[in-house]
C-alpha positions as CSV (number, residue, x, y, z in Angstrom):
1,X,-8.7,83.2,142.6
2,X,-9.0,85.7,139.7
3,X,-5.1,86.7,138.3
4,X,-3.4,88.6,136.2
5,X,-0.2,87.0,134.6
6,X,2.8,88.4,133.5
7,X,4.7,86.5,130.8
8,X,7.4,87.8,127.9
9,X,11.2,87.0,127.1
10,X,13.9,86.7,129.6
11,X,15.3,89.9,130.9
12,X,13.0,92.0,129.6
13,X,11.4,93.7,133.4
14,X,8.8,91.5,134.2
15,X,9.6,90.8,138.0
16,X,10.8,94.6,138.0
17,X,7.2,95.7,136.6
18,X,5.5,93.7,138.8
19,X,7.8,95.1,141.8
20,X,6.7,98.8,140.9
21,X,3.1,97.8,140.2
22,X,2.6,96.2,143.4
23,X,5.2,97.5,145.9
24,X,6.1,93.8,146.8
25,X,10.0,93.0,147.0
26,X,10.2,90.3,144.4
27,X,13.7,88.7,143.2
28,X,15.3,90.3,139.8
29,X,18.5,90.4,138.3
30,X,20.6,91.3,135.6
31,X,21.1,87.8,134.1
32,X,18.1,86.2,132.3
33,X,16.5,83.7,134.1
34,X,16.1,84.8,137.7
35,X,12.4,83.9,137.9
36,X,12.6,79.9,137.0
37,X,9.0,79.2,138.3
38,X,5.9,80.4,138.4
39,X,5.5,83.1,141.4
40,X,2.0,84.1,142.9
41,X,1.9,87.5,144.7
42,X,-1.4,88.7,146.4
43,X,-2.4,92.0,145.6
44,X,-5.0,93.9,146.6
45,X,-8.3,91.3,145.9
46,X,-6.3,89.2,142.7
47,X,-3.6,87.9,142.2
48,X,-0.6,88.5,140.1
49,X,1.2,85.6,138.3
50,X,4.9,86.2,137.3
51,X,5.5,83.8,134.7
52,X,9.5,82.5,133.9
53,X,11.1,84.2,131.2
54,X,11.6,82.6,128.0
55,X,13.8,82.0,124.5
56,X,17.0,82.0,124.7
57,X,19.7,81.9,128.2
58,X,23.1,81.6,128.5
59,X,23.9,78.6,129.9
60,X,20.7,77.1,130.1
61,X,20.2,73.9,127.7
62,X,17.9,74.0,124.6
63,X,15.6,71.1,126.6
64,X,15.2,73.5,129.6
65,X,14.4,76.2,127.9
66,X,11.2,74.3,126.1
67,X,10.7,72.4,129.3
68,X,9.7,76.0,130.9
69,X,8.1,77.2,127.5
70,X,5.5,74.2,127.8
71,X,5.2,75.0,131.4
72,X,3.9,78.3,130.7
73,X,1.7,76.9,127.8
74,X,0.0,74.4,130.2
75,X,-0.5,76.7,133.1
76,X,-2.3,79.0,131.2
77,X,-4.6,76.4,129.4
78,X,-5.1,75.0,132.9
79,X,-5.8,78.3,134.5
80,X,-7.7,80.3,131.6
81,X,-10.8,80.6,133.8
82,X,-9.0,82.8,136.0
83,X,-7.1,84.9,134.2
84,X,-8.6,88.1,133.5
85,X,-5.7,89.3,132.0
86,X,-2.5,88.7,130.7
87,X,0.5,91.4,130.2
88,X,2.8,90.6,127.8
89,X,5.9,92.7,129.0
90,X,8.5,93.3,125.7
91,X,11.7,95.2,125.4
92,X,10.5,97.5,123.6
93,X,14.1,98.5,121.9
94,X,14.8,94.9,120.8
95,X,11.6,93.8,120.4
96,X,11.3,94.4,116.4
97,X,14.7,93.2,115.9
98,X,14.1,89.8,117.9
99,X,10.8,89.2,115.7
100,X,12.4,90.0,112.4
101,X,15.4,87.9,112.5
102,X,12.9,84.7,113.6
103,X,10.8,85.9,110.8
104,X,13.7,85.7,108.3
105,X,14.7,82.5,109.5
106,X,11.0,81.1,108.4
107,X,10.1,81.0,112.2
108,X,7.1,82.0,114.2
109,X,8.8,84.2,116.8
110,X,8.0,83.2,120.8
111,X,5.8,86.8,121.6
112,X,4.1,86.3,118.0
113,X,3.1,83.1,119.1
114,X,3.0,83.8,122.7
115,X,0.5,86.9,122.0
116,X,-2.0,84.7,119.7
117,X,-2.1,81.7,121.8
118,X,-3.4,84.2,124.6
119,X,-6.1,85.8,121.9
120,X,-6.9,81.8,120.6
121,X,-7.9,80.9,124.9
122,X,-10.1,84.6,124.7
123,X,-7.6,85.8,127.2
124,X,-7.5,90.1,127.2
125,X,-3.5,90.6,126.6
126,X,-1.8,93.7,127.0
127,X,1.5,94.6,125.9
128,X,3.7,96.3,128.3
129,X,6.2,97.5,125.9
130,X,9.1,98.0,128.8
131,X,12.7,99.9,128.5
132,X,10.7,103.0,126.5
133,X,12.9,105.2,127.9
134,X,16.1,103.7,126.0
135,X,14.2,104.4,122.8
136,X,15.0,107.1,120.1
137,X,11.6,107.3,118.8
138,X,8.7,106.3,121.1
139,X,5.7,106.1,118.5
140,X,8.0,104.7,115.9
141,X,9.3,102.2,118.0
142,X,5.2,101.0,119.2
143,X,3.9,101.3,115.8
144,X,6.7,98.5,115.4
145,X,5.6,96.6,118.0
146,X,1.7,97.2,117.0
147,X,3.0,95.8,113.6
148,X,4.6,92.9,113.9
149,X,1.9,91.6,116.6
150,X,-0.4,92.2,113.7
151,X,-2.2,95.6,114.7
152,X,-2.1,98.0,111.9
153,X,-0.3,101.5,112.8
154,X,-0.2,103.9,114.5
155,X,-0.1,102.4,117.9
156,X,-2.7,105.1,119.8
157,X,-5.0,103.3,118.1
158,X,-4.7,100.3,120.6
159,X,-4.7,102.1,124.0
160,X,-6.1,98.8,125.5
161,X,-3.4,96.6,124.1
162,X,-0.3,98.6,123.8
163,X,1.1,100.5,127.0
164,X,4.7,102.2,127.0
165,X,6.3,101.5,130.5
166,X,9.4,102.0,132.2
167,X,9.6,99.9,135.1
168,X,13.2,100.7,136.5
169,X,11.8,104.3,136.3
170,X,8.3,103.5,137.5
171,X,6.9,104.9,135.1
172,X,3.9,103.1,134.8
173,X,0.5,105.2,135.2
174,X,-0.5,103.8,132.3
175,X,-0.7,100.7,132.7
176,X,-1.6,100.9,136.2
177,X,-5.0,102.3,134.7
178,X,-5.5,100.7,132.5
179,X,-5.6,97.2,135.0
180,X,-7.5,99.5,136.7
181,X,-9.7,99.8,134.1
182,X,-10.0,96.3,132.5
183,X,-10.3,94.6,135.6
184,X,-14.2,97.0,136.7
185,X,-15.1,95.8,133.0
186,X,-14.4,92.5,134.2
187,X,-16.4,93.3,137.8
188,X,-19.6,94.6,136.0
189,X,-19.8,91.5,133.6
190,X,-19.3,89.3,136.5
């Protein structure tokens, strides 16, 4: 079956998009870590993927946290053929600051690498760039984001790979379209 996955951080909405996207009652939770395995929800004639959260956890041991990071790796080489899409949820307040201080430390950050591995298996990935309505500055917040996931500003420029949401809020129109959208590409190709 044809599926759309939702991967990113811990804590950053995913489960909580995915509950306003599709209506279905899906566990979340304040603390990171809530969704430890990979959860398939039906929905509408796909189906939608919620991947665990990862980086770092309180409480959770340094060999968990890379046991569920190669999980996610191999389920999406092992599923690639089905996955139409991919959204990348990010917090879109803390996003910048998470990259830069891996960056500083002479590391790839997780979503850098997360968001090219996706482009390397010619999967379409979408950023969901969640919490936008905890944000000073909207544009210069996603040109940010657009930025450091190697898209040159400003971030209109990539209205098929960067959408502000709010999932608490359910504000989420846009990227409700543009599934919409990307998904009757996918159709007419087919």
């Amino acid at each position: 079956m044809k599926e759309i996955i939702f991967a990113g951080r811990s804590n950053v909405g995913k489960s909580t998009l995915i509950r306003a996207l599709t209506g279905t009652k899906i566990p979340v939770g304040r603390r990171p870590g809530v969704t430890r395995k990979i959860l398939k929800i039906p929905y509408r004639n796909i189906q939608i993927t919620d991947m665990p959260g990862f980086g770092f956890m309180s409480g959770v041991s340094e060999e968990s946290l890379e046991a569920i990071k190669d999980n996610i790796v191999h389920y999406i080489e092992d599923n690639a053929g089905n996955i139409v899409l991919a959204v990348m949820v990010v917090n879109a307040g803390s996003f910048a600051e998470i990259v830069d201080r891996w960056n500083e430390r002479g590391e790839i950050p997780v979503e850098v690498e997360l968001f090219e591995f996706l482009q390397e298996m010619n999967i379409d990935a979408v950023v969901a760039a969640n919490k936008i309505d905890k944000v000073k500055d909207a544009d210069k917040t996603l040109d940010g984001i657009a930025e450091r996931l190697g898209m040159m500003p400003p971030w209109r420029q990539w209205p098929d790979r960067i959408v502000p949401v709010s999932a608490k809020k359910g504000e989420i129109k846009g990227l409700k379209e543009l599934i919409r959208k990307i998904l009757e590409e996918k159709q007419k190709s087919l």
